[in-house]
N, C-alpha and C positions, 0 to 999 in steps of 0.2 A: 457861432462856431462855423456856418456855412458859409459865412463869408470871409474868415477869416483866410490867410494866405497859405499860414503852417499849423499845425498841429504837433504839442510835445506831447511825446505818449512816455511816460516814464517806465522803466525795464526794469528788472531786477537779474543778476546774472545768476545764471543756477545749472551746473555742471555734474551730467547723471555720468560716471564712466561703469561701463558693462562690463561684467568678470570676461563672460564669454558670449557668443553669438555661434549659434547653431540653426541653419537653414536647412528647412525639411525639404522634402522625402530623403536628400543627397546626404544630409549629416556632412556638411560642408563648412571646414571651417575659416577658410577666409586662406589660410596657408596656402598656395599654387602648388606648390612641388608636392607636399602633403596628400593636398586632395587626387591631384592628378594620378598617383600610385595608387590611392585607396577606393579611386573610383573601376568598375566593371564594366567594359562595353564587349558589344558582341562585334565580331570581325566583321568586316567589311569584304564583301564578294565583288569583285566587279573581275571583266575579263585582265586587266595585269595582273592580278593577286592571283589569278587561277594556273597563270602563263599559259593562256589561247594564244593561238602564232600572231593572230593579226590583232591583238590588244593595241597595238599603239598607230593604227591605218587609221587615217582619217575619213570620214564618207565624203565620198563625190557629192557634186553637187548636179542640180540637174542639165547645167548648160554641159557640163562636164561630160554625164553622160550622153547627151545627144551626139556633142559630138565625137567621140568613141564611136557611136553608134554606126555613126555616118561613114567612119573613115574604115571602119571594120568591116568587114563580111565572112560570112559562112560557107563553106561547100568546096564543090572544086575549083568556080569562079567566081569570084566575090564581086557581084555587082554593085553592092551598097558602094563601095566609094567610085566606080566609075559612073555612078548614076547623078552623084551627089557633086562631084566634081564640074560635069558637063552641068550641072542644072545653077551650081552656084550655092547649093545649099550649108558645103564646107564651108568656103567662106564666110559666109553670113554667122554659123554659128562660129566660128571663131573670132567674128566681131563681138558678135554677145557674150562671150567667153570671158574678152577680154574687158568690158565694157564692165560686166560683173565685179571684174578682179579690180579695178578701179573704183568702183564704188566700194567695195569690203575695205578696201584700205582708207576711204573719206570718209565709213561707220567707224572703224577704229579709232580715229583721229576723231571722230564726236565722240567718244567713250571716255577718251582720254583726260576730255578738257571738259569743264561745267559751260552752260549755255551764260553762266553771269560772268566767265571771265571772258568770254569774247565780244558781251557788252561792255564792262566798265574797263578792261585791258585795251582790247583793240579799237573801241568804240562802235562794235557793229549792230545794229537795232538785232534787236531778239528775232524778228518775223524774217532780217534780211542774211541769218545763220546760213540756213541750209543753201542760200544763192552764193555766198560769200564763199563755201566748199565747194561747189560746184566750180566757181571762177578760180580755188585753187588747183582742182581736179585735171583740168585741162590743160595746167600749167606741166614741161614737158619733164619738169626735176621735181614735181609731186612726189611721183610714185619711188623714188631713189632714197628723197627723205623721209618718205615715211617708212618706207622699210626698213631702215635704220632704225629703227626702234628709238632713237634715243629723243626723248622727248622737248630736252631744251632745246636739241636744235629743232626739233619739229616748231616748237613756241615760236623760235628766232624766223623760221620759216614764214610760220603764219603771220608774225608782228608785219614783216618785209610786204607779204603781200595785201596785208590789209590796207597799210597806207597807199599801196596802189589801187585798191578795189575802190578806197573811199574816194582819191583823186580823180577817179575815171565814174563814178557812180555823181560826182558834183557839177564832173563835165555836160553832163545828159540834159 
């Protein structure tokens, strides 16, 4: 028998059909519309449900508030931005600012897509993903398509630029 190839295992059919099926604690019975009415939940509290004024304000972030920080002041003369000005320090954080808001949108764009379709679609090794984003990132109609939300053409985007990452990554 161990060496044999196949093995016939003979079956017999036998067909149990259940009157009803009843799933505890819930007393659920399989019906959606059904249960969904029969079932009890407790309200859900969150600040829109309360109507607080700033329910729908998103939080800043921290390069965000730096630089607010920077370009604001307090008193009768507000020295924080002429200090921040003369030093360079606005600028810089308005690099990082934007440097930020360019990567959130090449995390989204990895949200979007599994790490296997830009192996076996685009052909990009798994390890060379996140350089592959980075070489879209720079690219200067990145940030236009991806804020487009719309995701085929984000795909059509990426297909475009992968055959160039892979032709310039063969050239090296």
């Amino acid at each position: 028998m161990l060496e044999s190839r196949s093995i016939i295992v003979p079956l017999e059919e036998l067909i149990n059909e259940l009157d009803e099926v009843v799933v505890r604690p819930y007393n659920l019975s399989g019906d959606l519309v059904r249960d969904m009415n029969s079932l009890k939940t407790d309200k859900v509290y969150v600040a829109a449900t309360l109507g607080l004024p700033n329910a729908y304000v998103k939080p800043i972030t921290q390069a965000e508030r730096k630089l607010n920080e920077a370009t604001t002041g307090g008193g009768l003369v507000p020295l924080n931005p002429i200090m921040n000005a003369i030093s360079g320090r606005t600028k810089y954080l308005k690099k990082v600012l934007a440097s930020q808001e360019k990567y959130a949108r090449t995390m989204r764009v990895r949200e979007y897509y599994a790490d296997s379709l830009f192996v076996k679609y685009l052909n990009i090794p798994k390890n060379k993903i996140e350089d592959f984003m980075y070489y879209c990132e720079v690219d200067n109609a990145f940030s236009s398509v991806v804020d487009s939300h719309d995701k085929l053409k984000i795909w059509e985007y990426l297909k475009l630029r992968s055959n160039a990452y892979l032709s310039e990554a063969t050239e090296e």
